[in-house]
C-alpha positions in Angstrom: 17.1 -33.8 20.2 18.3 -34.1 16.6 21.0 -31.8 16.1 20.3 -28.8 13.3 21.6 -28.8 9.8 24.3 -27.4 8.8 25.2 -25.2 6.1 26.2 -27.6 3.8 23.7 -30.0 4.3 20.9 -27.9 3.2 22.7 -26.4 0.1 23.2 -30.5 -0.4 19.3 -31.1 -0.2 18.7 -27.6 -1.9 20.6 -28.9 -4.5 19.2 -32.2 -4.8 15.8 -30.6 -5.2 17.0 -28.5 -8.1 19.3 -30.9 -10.0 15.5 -33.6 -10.1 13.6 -31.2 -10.5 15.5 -30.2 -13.8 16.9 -33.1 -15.0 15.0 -36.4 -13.4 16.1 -39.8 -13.2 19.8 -38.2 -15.3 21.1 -36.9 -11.9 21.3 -40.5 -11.0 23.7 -41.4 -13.9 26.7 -43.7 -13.1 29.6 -42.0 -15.4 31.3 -45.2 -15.3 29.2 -47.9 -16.0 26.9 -45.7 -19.0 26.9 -47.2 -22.4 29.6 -46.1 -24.7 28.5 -43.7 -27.5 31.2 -43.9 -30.1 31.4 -39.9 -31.4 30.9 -41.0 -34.8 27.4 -42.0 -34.8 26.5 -38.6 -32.8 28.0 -36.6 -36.0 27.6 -32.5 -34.6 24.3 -33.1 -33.0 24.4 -34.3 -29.3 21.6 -34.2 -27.3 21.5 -31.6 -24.9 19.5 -33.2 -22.4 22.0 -35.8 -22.2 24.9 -34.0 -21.5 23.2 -31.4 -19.2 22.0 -34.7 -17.0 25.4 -35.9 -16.9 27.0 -32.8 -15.9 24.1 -32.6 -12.9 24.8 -36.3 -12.1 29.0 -35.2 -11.7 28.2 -32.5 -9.5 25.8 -34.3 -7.1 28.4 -36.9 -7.0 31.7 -34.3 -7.0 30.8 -31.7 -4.7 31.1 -32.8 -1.3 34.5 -34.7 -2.3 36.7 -32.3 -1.0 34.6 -30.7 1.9 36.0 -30.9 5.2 33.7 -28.5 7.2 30.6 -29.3 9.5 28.4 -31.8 8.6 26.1 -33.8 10.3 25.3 -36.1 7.0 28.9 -36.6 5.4 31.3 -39.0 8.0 34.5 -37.8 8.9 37.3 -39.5 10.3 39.4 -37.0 13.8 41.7 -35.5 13.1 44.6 -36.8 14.5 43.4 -40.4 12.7 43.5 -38.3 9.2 47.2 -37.3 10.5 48.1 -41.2 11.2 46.9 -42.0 7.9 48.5 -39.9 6.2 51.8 -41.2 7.8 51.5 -45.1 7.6 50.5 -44.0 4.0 53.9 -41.9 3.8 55.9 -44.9 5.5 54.5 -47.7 2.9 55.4 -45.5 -0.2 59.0 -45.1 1.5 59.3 -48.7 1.8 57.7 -49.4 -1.8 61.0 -47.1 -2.7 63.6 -48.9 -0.5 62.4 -51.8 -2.4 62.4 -49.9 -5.8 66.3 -49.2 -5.2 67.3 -52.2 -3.9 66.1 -53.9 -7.3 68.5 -50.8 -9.2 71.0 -52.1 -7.2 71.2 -56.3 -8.2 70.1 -54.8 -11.6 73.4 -53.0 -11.9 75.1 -56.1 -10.6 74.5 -58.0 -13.1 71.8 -60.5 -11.5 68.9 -60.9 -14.3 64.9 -60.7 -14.2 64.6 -57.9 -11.6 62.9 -56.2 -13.9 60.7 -57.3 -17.2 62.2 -56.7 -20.2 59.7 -54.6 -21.3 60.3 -52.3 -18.6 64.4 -52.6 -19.3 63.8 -51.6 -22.8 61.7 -48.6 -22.4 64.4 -47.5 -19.2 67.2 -47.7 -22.0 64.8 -46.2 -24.2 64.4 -43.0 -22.3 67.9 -43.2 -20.9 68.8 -42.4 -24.6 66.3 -39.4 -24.5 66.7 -37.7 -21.7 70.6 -37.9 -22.6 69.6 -35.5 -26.1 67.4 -33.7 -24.3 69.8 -32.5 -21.1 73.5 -32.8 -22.3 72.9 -33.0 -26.5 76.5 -34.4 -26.8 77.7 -31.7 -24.9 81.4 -31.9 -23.6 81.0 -28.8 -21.6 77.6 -30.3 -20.3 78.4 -29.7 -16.8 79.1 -26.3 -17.2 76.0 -25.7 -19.5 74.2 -26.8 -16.5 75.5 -24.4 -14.4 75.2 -21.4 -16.7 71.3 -22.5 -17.6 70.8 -22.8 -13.1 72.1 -19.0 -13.3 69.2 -17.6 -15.0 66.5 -19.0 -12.6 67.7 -18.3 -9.5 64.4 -17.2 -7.1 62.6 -18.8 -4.2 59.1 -20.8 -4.1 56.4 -18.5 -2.9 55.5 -20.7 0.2 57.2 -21.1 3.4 61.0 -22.8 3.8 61.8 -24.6 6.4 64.3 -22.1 9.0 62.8 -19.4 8.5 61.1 -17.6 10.8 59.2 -14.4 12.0 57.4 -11.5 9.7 57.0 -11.8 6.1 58.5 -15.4 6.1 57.3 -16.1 2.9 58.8 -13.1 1.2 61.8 -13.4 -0.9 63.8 -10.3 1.5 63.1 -13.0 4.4 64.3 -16.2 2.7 67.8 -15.2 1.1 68.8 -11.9 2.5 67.6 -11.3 6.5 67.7 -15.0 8.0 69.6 -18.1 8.7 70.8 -20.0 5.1 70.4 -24.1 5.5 72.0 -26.2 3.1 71.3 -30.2 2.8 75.0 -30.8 2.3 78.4 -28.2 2.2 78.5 -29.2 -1.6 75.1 -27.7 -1.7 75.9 -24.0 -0.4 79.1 -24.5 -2.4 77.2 -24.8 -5.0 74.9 -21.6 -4.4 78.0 -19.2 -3.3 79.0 -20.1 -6.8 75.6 -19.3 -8.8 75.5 -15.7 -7.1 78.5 -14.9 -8.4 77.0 -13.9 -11.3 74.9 -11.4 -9.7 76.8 -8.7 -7.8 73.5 -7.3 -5.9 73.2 -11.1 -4.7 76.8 -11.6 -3.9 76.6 -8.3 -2.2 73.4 -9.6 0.1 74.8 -12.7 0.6 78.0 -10.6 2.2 76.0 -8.4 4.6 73.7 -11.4 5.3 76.5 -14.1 6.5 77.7 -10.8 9.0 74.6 -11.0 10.6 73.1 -14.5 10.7 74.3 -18.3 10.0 74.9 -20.5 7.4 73.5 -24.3 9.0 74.8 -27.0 7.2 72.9 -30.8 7.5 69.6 -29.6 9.7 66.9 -32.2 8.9 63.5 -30.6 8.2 60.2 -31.7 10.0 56.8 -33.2 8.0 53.5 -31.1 8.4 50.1 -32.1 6.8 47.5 -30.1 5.5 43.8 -31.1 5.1 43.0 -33.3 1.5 39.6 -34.5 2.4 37.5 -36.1 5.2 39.4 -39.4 5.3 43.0 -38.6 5.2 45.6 -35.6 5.2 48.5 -34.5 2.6 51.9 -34.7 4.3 54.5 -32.0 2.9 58.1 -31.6 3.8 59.2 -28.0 3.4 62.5 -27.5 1.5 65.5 -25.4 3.4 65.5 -21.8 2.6 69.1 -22.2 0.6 67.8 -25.9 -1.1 65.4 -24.0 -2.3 67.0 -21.4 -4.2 68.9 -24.1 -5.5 66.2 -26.5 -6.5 64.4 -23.3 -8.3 66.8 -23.0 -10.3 67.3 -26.5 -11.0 64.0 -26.4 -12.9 65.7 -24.1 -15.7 67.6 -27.0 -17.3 64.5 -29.2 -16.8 62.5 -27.0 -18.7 64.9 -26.6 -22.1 64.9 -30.1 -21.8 61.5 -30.1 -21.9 61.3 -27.5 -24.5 63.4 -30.3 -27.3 60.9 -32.8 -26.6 59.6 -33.9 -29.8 56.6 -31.5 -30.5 57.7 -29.5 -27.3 56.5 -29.3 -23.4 56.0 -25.8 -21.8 55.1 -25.8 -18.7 53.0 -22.8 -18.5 50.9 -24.1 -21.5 50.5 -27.4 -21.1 48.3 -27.3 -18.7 45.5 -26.0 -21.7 47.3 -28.4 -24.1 46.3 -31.8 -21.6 42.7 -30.0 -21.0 42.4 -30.2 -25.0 43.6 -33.5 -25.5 41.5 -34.9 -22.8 38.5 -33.1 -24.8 39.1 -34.8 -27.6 40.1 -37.9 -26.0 36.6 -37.9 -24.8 35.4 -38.1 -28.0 37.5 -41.0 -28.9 35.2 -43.6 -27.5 36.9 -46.9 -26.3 38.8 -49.6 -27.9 42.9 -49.5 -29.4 42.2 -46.7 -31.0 41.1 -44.4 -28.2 42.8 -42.3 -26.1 42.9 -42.5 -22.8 43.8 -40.6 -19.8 46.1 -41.8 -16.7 46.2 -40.2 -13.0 49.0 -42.0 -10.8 48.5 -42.3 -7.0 50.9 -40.4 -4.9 53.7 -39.6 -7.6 55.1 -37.0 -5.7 56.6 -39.7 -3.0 57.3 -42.2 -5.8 60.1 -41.2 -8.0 62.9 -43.5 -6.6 66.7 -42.7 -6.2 67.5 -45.0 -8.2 65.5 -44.5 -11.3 66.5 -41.4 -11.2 70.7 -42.4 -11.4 69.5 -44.8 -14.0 68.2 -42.1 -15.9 69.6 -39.6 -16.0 73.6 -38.1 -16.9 75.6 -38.5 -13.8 76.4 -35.0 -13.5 72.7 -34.1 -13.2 72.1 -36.5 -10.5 74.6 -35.1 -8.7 72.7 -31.9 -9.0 69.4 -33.2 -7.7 70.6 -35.2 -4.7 73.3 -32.4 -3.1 70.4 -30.2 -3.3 67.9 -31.8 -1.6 67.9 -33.8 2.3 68.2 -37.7 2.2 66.7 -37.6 5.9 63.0 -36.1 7.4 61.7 -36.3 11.0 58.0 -37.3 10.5 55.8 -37.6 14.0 59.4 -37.8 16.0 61.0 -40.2 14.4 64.1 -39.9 12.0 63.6 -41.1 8.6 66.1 -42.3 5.6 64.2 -41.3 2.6 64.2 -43.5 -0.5 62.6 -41.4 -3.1 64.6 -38.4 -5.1 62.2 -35.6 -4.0 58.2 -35.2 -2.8 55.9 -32.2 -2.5 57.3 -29.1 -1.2 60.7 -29.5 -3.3 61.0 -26.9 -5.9 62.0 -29.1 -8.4 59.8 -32.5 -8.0 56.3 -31.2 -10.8 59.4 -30.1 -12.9 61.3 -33.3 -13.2 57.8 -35.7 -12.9 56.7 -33.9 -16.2 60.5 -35.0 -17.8 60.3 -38.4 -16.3 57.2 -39.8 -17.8 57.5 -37.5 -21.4 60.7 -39.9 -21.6 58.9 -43.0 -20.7 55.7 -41.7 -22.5 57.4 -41.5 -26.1 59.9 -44.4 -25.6 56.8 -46.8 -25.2 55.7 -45.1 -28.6 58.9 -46.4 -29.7 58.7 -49.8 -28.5 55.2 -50.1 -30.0 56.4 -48.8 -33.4 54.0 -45.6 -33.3 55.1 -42.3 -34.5 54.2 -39.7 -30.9 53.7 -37.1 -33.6 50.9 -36.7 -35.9 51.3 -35.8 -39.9 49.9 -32.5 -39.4 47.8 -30.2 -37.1 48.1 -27.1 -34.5 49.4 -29.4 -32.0 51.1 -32.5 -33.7 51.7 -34.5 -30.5 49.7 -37.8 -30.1 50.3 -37.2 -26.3 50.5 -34.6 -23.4 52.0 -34.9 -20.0 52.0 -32.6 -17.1 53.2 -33.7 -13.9 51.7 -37.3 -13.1 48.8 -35.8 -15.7 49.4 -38.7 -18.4 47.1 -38.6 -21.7 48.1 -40.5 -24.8 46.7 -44.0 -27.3 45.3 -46.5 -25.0 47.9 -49.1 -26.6 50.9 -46.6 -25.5 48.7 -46.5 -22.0 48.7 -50.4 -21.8 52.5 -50.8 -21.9 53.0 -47.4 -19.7 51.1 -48.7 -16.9 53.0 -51.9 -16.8 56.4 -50.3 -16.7 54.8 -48.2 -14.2 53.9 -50.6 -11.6 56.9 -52.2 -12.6 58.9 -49.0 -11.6 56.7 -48.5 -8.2 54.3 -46.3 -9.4 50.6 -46.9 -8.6 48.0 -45.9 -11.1 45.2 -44.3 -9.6 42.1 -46.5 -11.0 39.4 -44.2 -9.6 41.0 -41.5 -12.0 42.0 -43.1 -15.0 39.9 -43.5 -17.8 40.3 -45.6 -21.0 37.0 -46.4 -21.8 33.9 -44.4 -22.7 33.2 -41.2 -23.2 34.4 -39.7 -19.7 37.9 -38.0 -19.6 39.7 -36.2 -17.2 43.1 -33.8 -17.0 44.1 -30.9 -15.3 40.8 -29.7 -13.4 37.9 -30.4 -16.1 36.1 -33.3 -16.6 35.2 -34.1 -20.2 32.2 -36.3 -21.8 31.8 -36.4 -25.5 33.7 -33.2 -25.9 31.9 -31.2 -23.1 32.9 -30.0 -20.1 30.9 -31.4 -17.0 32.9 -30.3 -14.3 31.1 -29.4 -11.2 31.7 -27.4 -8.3 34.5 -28.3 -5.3 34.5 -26.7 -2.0 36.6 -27.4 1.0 34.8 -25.3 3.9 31.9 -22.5 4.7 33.0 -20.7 7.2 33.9 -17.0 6.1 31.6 -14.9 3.7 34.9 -15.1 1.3 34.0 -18.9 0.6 30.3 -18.4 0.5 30.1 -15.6 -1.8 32.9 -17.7 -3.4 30.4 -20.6 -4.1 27.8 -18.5 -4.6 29.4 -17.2 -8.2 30.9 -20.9 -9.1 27.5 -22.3 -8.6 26.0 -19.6 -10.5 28.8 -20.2 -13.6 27.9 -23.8 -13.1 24.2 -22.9 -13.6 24.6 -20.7 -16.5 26.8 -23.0 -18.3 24.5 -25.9 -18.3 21.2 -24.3 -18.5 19.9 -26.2 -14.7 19.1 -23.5 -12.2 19.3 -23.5 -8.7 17.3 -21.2 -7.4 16.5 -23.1 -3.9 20.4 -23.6 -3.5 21.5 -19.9 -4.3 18.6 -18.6 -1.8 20.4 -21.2 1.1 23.7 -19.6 0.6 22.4 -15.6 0.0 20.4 -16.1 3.7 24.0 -17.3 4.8 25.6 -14.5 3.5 25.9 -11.3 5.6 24.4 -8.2 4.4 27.6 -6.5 4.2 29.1 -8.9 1.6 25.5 -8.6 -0.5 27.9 -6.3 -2.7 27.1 -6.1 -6.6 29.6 -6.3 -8.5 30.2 -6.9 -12.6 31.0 -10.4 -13.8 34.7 -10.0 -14.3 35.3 -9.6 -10.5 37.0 -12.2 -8.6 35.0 -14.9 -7.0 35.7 -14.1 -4.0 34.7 -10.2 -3.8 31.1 -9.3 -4.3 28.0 -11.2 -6.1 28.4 -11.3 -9.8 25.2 -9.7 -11.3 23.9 -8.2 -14.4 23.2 -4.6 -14.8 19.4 -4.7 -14.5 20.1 -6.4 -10.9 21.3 -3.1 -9.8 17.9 -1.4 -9.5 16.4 -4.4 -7.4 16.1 -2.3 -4.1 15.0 -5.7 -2.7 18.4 -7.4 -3.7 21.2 -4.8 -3.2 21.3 -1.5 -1.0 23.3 0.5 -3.0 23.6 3.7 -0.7 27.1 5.1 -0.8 27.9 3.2 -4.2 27.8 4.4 -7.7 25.6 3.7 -10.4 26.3 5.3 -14.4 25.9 8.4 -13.5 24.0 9.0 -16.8 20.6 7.4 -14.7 21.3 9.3 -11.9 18.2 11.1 -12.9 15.7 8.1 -12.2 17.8 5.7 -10.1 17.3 6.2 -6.4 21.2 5.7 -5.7 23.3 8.9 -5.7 26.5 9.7 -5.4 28.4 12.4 -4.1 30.6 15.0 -5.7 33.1 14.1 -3.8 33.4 10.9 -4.4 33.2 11.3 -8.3 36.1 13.4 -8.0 37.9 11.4 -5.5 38.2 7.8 -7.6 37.7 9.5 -11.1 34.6 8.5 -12.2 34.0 9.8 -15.3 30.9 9.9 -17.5 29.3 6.5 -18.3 31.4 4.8 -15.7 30.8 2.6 -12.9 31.7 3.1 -9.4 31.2 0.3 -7.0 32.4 -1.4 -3.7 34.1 -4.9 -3.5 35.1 -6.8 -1.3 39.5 -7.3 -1.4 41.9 -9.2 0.9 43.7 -6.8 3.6 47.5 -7.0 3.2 49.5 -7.0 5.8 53.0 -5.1 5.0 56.6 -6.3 6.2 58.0 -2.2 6.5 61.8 -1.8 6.3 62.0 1.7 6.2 59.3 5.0 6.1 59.5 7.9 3.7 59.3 11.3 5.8 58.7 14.5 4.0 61.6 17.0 4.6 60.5 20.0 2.6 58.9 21.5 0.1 60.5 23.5 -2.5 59.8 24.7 -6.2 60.8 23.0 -9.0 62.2 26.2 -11.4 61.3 24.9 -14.7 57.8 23.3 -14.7 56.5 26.0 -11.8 55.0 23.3 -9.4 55.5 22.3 -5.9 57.5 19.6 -5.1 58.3 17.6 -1.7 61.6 16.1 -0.5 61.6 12.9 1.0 64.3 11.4 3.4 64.4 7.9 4.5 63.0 7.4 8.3 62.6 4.9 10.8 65.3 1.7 9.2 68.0 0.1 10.6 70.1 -3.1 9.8 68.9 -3.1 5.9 70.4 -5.2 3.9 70.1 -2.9 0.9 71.5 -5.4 -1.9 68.9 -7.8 -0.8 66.1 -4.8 -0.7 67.0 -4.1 -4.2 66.8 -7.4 -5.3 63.4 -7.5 -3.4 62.3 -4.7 -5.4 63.8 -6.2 -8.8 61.4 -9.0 -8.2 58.5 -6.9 -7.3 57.6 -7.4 -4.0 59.0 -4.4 -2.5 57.6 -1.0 -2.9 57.6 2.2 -0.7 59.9 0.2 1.5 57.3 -2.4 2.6 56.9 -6.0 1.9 53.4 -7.5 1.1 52.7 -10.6 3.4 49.8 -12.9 2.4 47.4 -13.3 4.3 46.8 -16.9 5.2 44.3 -19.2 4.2 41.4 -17.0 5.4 42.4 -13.5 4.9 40.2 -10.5 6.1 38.8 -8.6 3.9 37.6 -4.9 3.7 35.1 -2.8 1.1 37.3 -0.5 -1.1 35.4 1.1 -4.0 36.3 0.2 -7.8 36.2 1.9 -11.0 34.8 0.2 -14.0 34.3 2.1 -18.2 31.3 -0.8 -18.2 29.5 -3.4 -16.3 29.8 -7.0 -17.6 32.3 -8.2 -20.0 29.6 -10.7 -22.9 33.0 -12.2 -23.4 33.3 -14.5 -20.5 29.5 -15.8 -21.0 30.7 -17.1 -24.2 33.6 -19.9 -23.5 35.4 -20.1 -27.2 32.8 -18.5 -29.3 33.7 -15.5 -31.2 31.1 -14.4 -33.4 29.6 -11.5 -31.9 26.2 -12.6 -32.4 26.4 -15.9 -30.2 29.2 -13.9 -27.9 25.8 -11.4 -26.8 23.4 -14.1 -26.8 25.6 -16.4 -24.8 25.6 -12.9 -22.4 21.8 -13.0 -22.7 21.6 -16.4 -21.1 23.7 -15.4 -18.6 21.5 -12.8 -17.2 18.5 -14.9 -17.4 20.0 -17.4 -15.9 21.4 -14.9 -13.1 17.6 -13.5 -12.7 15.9 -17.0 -12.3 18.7 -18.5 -9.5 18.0 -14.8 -7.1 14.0 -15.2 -7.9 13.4 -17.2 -4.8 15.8 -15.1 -2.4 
């Protein structure tokens, strides 16, 4: 007896039928092997039909990438074979390290052709950089450094390793009410020395030592976490006091960062890649072009000893006393060749200042300017992490300093040829976005309502509907979650609809929920007094249910009411609160806590996990629908509420078959 479909392998026939039905024989486009374009002989007018069938072609082919849940058409390898995987791969880039620093090392004594002298050129190249960048001919560079580590002391926001129990992951937890561990003694040196400069976190690190230990050398253990159906991700959690100090290691990395020629910012670049690779995209193939490089496990392949080629001495010093040479991975002890890997606070941080260095100094070599004459953005490149995008020549010569380095470029995800580009979670051709729609599982009514929205954006943005896929998910979806809700909502919280879906009695029950209360003479939904009064709902607002995440709260202390008693000059009532139910607070730490945010009313918010619960709260809204987000970059209010039209036609013909 044949076993029944699952979930996601009727929304992948569902969407099969809609994508052909739409588009034909496009949704059968190979991205790769397509004939190039070049931009120039399009001019402004591309043909719409062209681009919609590639961007249906990328998500037949992209959205079960990533999904790990049941299935009875996509394989999947057990999971404990995804776990060895995952390790043998770990143990091979070790070793590729190893190798990486044992070359370093006859480099440095003096025996010749270890490396090409391409690659040696470009090393002293950056060398030079990085030196500007970091120390600028400082003679107090070492103390720079330390001043520049003061101002960004904080933890991660995941778990450390050592520490344990409620709200683990909260800063209160980490630093002020646990067990400290340090890789090395030079290490919590080094972090006694840096609160200094903060007497509320001198103060809390007092009261804490009084209480708990300060562990010295304890080697943290690997964990994996699902990447796809084939193999796992493995991740070695930082100590709790490493942390702190790796944090703050990313201060100096980002002013050097900041005197990069043109200027890297972390928090933008991310949009500054995504616009390069658009235009990259547009570039066509050839010399000329621009291409776009992904490198394969990066994270685990930034050797020790390119790193003390690199950069100044002192700096190194930094980067190694702050993070553990050793791992237990699957019971077995490891020495650990490379200078960091995910789950180190500093690793995305000094990835991004590697490769700018080796990036530009291949400009150099090449005799190309990295900065255009003029423009917004003069830079003829942009890195972010392993994210690489700059001339296909500059490209060329990266990639074979890179492998000569121990890096592996990822071939399935770089692209110099064509008119398909890729950076930073969008996926360009000729200048238009085609990315499609990812999902890892569909188990909880969060990630099915979640989908449910992204496939509707997908819809709406390239004009293919899915009517037979939406009406899958919606009979999946339980009636409780069926919650309306206006387009600026989160994903994950309610179905984003337009107005006029409100009055579909067949769609939505809307007892107990708001409508404007201007039509609450013809619309069959009322609402109470009460509950106008009680959330504020004035008139011409919105009052509606959605779905949010419970949070669970770390308390250390309640507020009880002593008293009441008047307040003489304004004439009201007023209550006075004493502090109930705490003991053993450390309070430096709590105010720190609060400082950063995290605490209020004496509790500690804890996330949830991966798949929070969730509860209906009611919401207040002055309107329903923002046209804005309909309309990408346009501006001109004319296309911004026509672009808002589409989207509600495109809303009403994806719920016609439910």
């Amino acid at each position: 007896m044949s076993k029944r479909p699952s979930l996601f392998d009727r929304l992948i026939s569902a969407l099969k039928l809609d994508v052909h039905e739409r588009e034909g024989n496009y949704s059968t486009l190979d991205l790769e092997a397509m004939e190039v374009i070049p931009a120039i002989e399009l001019g402004i007018h591309l043909d719409r039909k062209l681009l919609s069938g590639v961007a249906a072609a990328n998500l037949l082919c992209e959205f079960p990438r990533k999904y790990i849940g049941d299935s009875n058409v996509l394989p999947m390898v057990d999971e404990d074979s995804r776990s060895e995987r995952a390790r043998q791969k770990f143990l091979t880039s070790n070793a590729r390290m190893e190798s990486v620093n044992n070359r370093f090392a006859l480099h440095a004594s003096g025996t010749a052709g270890v490396f090409k002298h391409s690659t040696l050129y470009v090393l002293d190249e950056a060398k030079g950089l990085l030196n500007t960048w970091l120390a600028g001919n400082n003679p107090d560079f070492y103390m720079q450094l330390l001043k520049s580590m003061t101002q960004g002391l904080i933890t991660g926001p995941g778990v450390s390793y050592g520490v344990e129990g409620d709200a683990k992951q909260s800063f209160y937890r980490k630093v002020c009410d646990s067990d400290l561990h340090f890789s090395t003694s030079w290490g919590r040196e080094l972090y006694l020395s840096l609160i200094q400069c903060d007497r509320n976190w001198s103060d809390a690190e007092n009261i804490r030592s009084q209480a708990y230990s300060t562990v010295i050398g304890e080697i943290p253990v690997f964990s994996d976490v699902p990447k796809n159906r084939e193999i796992k991700r493995p991740i070695l959690p930082s100590l709790n006091g490493d942390m702190v100090l790796q944090r703050a290691l990313c201060q100096p990395l980002d002013s050097a960062l900041a005197k990069v020629p043109g200027g890297i910012f972390i928090n933008a670049q991310q949009d500054r890649n995504r616009e390069m690779a658009r235009i990259a995209s547009l570039s066509g193939s050839g010399r000329h072009a621009f291409g776009t490089m992904d490198l394969s496990d990066a994270s685990n392949s930034v050797s020790i000893g390119l790193v003390r080629y690199l950069l100044p001495q002192a700096f190194t010093w930094l980067l190694e006393v702050t993070t553990n040479r050793k791992a237990v991975y699957s019971g077995e002890t490891l020495d650990l060749h490379m200078i960091s890997m995910m789950g180190n606070g500093y690793t995305f941080h000094l990835e991004t200042l590697l490769f700018t260095s080796l990036v530009i100094s291949c400009f150099n070599l090449l005799g190309e300017s990295p900065l255009k004459n003029s423009g917004v953005s003069r830079q003829r490149f942009a890195v972010y992490g392993d994210d690489i995008i700059a001339p296909n020549t500059v490209l060329s010569l990266l990639e074979e300093v890179l492998s000569d380095l121990g890096f592996l470029v990822n071939d399935e995800k770089t692209y110099v040829d064509g008119n398909f580009r890729e950076s930073c979670g969008t996926d360009w051709f000729l200048g238009y976005d085609i990315r499609g729609v990812y999902v890892t599982e569909l188990v909880t009514p969060a990630e099915k309502v979640s989908l449910l929205n992204r496939l509707n954006d997908w819809s709406c943005r390239h004009g293919i509907p899915l009517p037979r896929t939406i009406a899958v998910l919606w009979d999946s979806i339980p009636p409780t979650w069926r919650l309306p809700v206006p387009n600026w909502e989160q994903d994950d919280c309610g179905i984003k609809v337009p107005e006029a879906a409100l009055y579909c009695a067949d769609l939505f029950d809307l007892s107990g929920t708001v409508v404007n209360p201007d039509m609450w003479a013809w619309n069959p939904t009322y609402v109470s007094e009460t509950l106008r009064v009680k959330y504020g709902v004035m008139e011409g607002s919105y009052l509606y249910k959605a779905m949010r995440p419970k949070v669970n709260y770390y308390t250390l202390w309640t507020e009880r009411v002593d008293k009441k008693f008047w307040l003489i000059a304004s004439r009201r009532p007023m209550t006075r609160t004493t502090l109930a139910n705490f003991s053993n607070i450390n309070w430096p730490g709590a105010l720190l806590t609060a400082l950063q945010g995290s605490l209020r009313n004496g509790r500690i918010g804890i996330p949830n996990g991966n798949k929070p619960t969730y509860k209906d709260d009611f919401m207040v809204a002055p309107g329903w629908g923002d046209p804005s987000l309909a309309a990408g970059n346009v501006t001109e209010r004319s296309q911004v509420l026509a672009a808002y039209a589409r989207w509600e036609t495109c809303i009403a013909t994806n719920l016609s078959k439910i």
